[in-house]
C-alpha positions as CSV (number, residue, x, y, z in Angstrom):
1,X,45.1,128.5,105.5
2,X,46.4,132.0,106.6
3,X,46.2,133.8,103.4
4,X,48.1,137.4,102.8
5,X,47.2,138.6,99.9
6,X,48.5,142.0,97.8
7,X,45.9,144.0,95.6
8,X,47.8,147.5,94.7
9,X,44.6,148.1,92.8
10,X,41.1,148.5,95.1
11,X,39.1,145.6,94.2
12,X,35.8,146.9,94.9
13,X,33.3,147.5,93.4
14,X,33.8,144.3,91.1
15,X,32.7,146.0,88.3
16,X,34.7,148.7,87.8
17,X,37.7,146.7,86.2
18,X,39.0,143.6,85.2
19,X,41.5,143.6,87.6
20,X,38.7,144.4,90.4
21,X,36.5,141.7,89.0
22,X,39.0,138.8,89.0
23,X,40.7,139.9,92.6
24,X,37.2,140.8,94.1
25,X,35.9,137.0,93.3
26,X,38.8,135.0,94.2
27,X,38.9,136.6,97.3
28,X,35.1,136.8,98.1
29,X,35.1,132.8,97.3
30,X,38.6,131.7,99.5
31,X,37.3,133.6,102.5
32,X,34.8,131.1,103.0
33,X,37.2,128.3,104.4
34,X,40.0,130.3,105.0
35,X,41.5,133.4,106.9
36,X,42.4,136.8,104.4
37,X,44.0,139.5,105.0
38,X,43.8,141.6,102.6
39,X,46.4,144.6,102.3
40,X,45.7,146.9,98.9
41,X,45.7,151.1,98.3
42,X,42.7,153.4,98.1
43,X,42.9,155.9,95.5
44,X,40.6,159.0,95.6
45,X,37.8,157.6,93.8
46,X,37.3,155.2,96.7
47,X,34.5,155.7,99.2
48,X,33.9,155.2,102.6
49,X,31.3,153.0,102.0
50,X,33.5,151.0,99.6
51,X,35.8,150.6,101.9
52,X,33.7,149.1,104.5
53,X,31.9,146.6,102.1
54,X,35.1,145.4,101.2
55,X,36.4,144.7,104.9
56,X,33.0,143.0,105.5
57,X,34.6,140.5,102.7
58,X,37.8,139.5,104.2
59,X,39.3,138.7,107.9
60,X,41.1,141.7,108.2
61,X,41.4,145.0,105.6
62,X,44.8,146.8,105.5
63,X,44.9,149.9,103.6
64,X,47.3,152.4,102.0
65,X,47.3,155.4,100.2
66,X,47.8,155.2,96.9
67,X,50.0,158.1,94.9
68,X,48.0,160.6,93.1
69,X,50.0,161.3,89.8
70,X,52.5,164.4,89.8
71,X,50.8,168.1,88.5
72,X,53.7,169.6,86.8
73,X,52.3,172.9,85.3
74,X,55.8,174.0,83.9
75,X,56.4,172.4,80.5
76,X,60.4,171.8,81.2
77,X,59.9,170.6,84.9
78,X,57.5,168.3,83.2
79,X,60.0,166.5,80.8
80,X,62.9,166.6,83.6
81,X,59.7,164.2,85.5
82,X,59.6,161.9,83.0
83,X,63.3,161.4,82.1
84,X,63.8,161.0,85.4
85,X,61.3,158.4,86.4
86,X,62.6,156.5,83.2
87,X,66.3,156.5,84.2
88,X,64.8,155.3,87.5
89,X,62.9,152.5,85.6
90,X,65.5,151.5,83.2
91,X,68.5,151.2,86.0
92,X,65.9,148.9,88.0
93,X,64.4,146.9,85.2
94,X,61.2,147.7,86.9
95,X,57.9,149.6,85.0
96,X,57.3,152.8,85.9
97,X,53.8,152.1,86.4
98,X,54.9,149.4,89.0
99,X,57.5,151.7,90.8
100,X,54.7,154.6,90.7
101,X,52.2,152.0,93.3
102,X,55.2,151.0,95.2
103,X,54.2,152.6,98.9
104,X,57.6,152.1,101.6
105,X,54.7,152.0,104.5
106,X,52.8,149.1,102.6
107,X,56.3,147.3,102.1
108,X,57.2,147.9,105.5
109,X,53.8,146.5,106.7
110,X,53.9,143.6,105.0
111,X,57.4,142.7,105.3
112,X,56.9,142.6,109.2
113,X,53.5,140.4,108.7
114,X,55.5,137.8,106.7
115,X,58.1,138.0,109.2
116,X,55.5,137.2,112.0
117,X,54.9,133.9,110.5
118,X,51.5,133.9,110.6
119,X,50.6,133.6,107.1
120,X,50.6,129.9,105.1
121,X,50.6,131.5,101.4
122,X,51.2,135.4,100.3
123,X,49.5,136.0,96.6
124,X,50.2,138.8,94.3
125,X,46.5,139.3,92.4
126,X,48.4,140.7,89.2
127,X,52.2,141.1,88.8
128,X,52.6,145.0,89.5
129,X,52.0,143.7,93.1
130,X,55.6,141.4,92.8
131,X,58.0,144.5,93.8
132,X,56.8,143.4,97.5
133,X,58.1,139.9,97.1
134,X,61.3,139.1,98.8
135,X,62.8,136.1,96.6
136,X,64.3,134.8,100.4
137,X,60.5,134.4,101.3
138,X,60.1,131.1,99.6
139,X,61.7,129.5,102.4
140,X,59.0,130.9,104.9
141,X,55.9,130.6,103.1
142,X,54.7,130.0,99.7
143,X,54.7,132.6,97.4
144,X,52.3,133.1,94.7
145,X,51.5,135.6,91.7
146,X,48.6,135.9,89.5
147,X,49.6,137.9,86.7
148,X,46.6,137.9,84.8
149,X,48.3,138.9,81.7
150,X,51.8,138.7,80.6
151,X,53.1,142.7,80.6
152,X,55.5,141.9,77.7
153,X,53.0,140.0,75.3
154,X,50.8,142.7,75.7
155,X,53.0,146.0,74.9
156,X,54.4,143.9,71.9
157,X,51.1,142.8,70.6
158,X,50.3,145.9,71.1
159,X,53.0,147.2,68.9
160,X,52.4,144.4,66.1
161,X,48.8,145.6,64.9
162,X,49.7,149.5,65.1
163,X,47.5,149.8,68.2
164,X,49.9,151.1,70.8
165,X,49.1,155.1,71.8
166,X,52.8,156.0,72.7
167,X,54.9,153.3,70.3
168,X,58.1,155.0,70.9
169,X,58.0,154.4,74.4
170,X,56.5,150.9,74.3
171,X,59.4,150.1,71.8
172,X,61.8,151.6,74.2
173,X,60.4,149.9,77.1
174,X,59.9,146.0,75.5
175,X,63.1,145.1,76.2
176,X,63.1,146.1,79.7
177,X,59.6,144.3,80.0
178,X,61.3,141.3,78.8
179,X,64.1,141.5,81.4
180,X,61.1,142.5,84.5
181,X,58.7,139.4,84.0
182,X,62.0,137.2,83.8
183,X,63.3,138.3,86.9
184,X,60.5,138.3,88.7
185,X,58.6,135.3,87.7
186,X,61.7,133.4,88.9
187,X,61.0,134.9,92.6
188,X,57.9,132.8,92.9
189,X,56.6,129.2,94.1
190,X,53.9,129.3,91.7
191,X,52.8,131.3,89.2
192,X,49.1,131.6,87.8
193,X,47.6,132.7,84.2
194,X,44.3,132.6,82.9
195,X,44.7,131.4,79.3
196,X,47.1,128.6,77.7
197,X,48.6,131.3,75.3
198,X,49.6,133.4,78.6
199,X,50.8,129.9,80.0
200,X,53.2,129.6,77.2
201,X,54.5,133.2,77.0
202,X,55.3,132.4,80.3
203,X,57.1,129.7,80.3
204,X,59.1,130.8,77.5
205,X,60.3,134.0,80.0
206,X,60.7,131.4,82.9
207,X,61.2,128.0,81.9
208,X,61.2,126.5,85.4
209,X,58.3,128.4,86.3
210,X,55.6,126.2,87.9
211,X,52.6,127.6,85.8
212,X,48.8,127.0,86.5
213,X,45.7,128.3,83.7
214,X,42.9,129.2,85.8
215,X,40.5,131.2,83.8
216,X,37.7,134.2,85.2
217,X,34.7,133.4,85.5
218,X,31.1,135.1,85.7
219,X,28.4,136.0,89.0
220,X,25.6,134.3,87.0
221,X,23.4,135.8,89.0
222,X,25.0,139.6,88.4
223,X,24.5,138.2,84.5
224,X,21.5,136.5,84.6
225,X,20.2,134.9,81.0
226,X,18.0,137.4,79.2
227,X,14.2,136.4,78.4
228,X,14.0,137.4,75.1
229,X,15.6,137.9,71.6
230,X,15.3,141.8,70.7
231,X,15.3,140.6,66.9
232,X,16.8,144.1,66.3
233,X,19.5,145.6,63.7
234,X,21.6,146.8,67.5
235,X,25.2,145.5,68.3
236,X,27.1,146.1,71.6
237,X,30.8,146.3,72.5
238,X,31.5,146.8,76.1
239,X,34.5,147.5,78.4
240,X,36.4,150.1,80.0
241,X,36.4,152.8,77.4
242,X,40.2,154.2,78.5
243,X,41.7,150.9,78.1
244,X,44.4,151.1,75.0
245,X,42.9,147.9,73.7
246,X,39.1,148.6,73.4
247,X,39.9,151.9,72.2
248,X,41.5,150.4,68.9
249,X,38.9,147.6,68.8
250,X,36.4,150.5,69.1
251,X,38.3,152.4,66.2
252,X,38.8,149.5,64.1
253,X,34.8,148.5,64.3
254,X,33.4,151.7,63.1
255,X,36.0,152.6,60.6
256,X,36.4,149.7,59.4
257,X,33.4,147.1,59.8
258,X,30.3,149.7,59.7
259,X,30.3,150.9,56.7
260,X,30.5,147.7,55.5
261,X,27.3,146.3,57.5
262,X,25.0,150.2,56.9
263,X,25.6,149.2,53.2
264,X,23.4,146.1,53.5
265,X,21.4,147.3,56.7
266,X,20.9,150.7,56.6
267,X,19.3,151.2,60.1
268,X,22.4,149.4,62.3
269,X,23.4,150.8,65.0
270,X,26.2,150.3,67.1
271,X,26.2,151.0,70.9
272,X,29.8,151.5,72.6
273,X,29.6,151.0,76.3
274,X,32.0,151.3,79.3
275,X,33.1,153.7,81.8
276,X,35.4,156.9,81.1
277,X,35.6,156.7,76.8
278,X,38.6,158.8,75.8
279,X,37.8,162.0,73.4
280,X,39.1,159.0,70.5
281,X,36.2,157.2,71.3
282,X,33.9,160.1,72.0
283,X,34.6,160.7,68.2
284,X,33.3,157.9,66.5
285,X,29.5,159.5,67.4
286,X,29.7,161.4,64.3
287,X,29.9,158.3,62.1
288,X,26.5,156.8,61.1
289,X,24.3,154.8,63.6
290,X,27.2,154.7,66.4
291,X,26.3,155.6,70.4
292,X,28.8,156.3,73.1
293,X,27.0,155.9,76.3
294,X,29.6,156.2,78.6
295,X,29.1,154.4,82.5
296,X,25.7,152.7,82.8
297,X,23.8,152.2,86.0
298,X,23.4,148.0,84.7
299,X,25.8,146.6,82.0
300,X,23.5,143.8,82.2
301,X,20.7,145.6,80.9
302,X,22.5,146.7,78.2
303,X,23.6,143.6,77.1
304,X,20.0,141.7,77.0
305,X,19.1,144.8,75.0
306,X,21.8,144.1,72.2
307,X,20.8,141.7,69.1
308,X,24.6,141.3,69.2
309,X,27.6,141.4,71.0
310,X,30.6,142.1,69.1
311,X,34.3,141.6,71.1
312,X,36.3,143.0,68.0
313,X,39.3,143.2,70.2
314,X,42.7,143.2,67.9
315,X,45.3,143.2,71.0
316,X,45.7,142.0,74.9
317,X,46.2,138.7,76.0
318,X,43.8,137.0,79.1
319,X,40.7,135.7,78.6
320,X,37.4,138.3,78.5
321,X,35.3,138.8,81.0
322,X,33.3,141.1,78.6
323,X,32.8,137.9,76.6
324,X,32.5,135.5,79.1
325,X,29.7,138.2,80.7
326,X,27.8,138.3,77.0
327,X,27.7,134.5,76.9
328,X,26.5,134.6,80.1
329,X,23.2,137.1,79.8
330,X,22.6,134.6,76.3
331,X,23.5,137.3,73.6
332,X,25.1,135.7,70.5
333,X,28.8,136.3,70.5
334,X,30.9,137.3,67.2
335,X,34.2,137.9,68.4
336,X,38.3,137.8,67.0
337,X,40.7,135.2,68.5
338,X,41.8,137.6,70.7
339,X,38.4,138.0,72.2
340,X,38.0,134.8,72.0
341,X,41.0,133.7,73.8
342,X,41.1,130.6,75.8
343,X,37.5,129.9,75.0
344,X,36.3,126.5,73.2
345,X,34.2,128.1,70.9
346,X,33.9,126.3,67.7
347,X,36.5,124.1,66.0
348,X,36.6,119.8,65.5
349,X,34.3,118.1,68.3
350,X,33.3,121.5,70.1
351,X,29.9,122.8,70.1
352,X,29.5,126.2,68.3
353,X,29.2,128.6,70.8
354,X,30.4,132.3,69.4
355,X,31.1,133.0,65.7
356,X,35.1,134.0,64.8
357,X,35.8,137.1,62.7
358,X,39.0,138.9,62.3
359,X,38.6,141.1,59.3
360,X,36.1,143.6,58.4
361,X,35.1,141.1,55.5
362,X,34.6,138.3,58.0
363,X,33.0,140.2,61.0
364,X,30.4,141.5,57.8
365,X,29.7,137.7,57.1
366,X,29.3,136.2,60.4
367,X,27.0,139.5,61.5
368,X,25.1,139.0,58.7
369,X,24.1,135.3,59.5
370,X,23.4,136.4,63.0
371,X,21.1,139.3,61.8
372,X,18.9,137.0,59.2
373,X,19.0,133.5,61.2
374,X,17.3,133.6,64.6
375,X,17.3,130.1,65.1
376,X,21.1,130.4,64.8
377,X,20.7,133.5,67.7
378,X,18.8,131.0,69.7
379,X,21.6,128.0,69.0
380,X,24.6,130.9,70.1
381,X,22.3,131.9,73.0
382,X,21.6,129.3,74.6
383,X,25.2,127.6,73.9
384,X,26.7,130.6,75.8
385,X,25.1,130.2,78.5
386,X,26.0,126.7,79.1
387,X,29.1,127.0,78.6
388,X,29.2,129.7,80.7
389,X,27.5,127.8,83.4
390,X,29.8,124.7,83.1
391,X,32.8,126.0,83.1
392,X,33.4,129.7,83.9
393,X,31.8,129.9,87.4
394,X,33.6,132.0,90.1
395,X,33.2,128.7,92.1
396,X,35.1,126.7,90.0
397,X,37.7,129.4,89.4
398,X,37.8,129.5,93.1
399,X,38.2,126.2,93.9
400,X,41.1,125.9,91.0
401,X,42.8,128.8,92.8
402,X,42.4,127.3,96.1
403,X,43.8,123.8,95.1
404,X,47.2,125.7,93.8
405,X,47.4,127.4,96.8
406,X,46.8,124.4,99.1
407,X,48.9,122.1,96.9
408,X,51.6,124.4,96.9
409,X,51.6,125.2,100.6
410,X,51.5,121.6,101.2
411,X,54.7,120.9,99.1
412,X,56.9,123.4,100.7
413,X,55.6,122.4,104.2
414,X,57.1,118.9,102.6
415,X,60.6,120.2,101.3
416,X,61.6,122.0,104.8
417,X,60.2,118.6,106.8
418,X,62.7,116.7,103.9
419,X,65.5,119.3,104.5
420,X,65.1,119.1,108.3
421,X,65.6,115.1,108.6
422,X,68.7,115.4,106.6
423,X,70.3,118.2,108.1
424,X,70.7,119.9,105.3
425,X,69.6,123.5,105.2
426,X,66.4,125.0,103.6
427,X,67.7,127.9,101.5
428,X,67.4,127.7,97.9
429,X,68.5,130.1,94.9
430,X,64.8,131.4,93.1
């Protein structure tokens, strides 16, 4: 297959996000049978060198500026911005986040490349990527988007534990979310999720929407299995430390959850990880026995380090790659069902794999029979790990996302061949 696909957001290195992680692998693993072409936007973090390593992944590399936010010094000029820009975003039903990537060059580029006809399938690696879709381009090709998380069931999850940092504006904005992924989730052949709850919040939006769950996976050898059980008093949480979500998982766990666990183990520490940590999180330092360490040169390293690896995450649909990494390198796993999402963990017929807390009581108790039981460590350890290895490979993913897109393709090549014979014309409403 000719394969277009649209990443607004640089997907390399494939650590530095999520988003980069899931994009970076996907492609990396469909280049080797097919043809990509890749078109995405450099911001000015990028490098040179980045840049180069990521055209040495794909067939051709097609990139864009991306805009650098507005510097509005003058407090007035600054609030004319912003009402602005949400007029604009309210009269198109679009996010202002979305409508802040859009580039006209990019569009125009890759409205001439579909036009060509060169291209089999065009993917969207995450929905802010959809404002390039044409709905009329389902007749040409097939069209695909990989949301990776549902927009609207994470701003209103958000707002339903108390966790959202401007809740005014997220309330103000649900509604138009609601409207967005509706619209635009009808544009497409196929859409793709990674967990069965994001399947469903889908599908409730779009109804007719052909949905696919294909979850993340791990570069086992990135996340190799550790040798050893530290046997310490040390937990880890890691993940971008700017992200809304792990800042109030971060807040919650040392507010909430460590003084509960220094009453019965004195010398516990907690280590926060992850890139960028916000002055909130820089704060929790002065609480007893927590470390902010900011970006590390190995998050590997860290991990095998770690006794335990809490995922205390209270809002954000998707699956976890932070948890999904931790099983991985074979440290014990105590996370909520958030952070647990998507993952067969424990429950009727299922192996244990990860302990399930949700309040500070239960994250205290499950902790606790991590701390004092190392054969249950070594049970959760090696578990992981298996799991991990059996189902969450980038291979596998790979091959998942490669069957929808081949599958897909296939049926629309099928439809026009169908339409043709008859005489009856191709065009159909989205």
């Amino acid at each position: 297959m000719n394969i277009l696909m649209l990443s607004s957001t640089f997907p390399y290195p494939p650590s530095r996000g999520g988003t980069e992680i899931r994009t970076f692998n996907l492609l990396k693993f469909l280049s080797q049978r097919h043809t990509i072409t890749l078109v995405t936007q450099r911001h000015r973090d990028v490098s040179d060198a980045e840049v180069e390593a990521l055209r040495a992944a794909v067939a051709e590399l097609v990139v864009f500026p991306l805009a650098e936010p507005p510097q509005v010094a003058n407090p007035i000029r600054h609030v004319a911005g912003q009402t602005a820009r949400w007029l604009q975003s309210w009269l198109s039903s679009t996010p202002p986040n979305v409508l802040f990537r859009y580039s006209l060059p990019m569009q125009a580029w890759i409205t001439t490349a579909v036009n060509s006809g060169q291209y089999d399938v065009i993917t969207c690696e995450h929905s802010v990527n959809e404002i390039y879709i044409n709905p009329r381009w389902r007749q040409q090709l097939k069209t695909v988007v990989d949301v990776h998380s549902s927009i609207y069931a994470w701003t209103r999850n958000h707002l339903e534990m108390n966790a959202s940092p401007h809740p005014w504006r997220d309330r103000l904005y649900l509604p138009l979310l609601h409207r967005y992924e509706q619209r635009y989730a009808a544009k497409f052949s196929q859409i793709v999720v990674t967990t069965e709850d994001d399947r469903q919040e889908m599908q409730r939006l779009c109804p007719a929407a052909e949905i696919a769950v294909i979850p993340n996976g791990v570069d086992l050898e990135l996340f190799p299995y550790r040798s050893n059980d530290p046997c310490g008093m040390d937990l880890v949480f890691v993940g971008a430390m700017d992200a809304s979500h792990n800042i109030d998982a971060a807040r919650f766990f040392v507010l909430e959850v460590m003084p509960l666990l220094r009453q019965r183990y004195p010398s516990i520490t907690f280590r926060i990880v992850g890139a960028r940590p916000t002055p909130e999180v820089l704060a929790l330092q002065s609480q007893p026995g927590v470390m902010v360490t900011g970006k590390v040169p190995s998050m590997v390293e860290q991990l095998h380090k770690a006794t335990v690896c809490v995922v205390p995450l209270r809002t954000g649909f998707g699956i976890k790659n932070k948890t999904l990494e931790a099983m991985a390198a074979g440290v014990p796993v105590v996370g909520s069902d958030r952070g647990l999402e998507g993952l067969a963990v424990d429950g009727k017929g299922v192996p244990l794999r990860a302990l399930r807390a949700n309040s500070p009581a239960e994250y205290g108790a499950a902790i606790s029979r991590l701390l004092e039981s190392p054969a249950l460590r070594t049970q959760l350890s090696q578990a992981g790990r298996d799991f991990v290895e059996q189902e969450y490979t980038w291979e596998r993913a790979g091959t998942a996302y490669e069957r929808v897109l081949a599958h897909s393709h296939d049926q629309e090549a099928v439809a026009s061949e169908v339409a043709s014979d008859s005489g009856v014309g191709s065009s159909r409403t989205p």
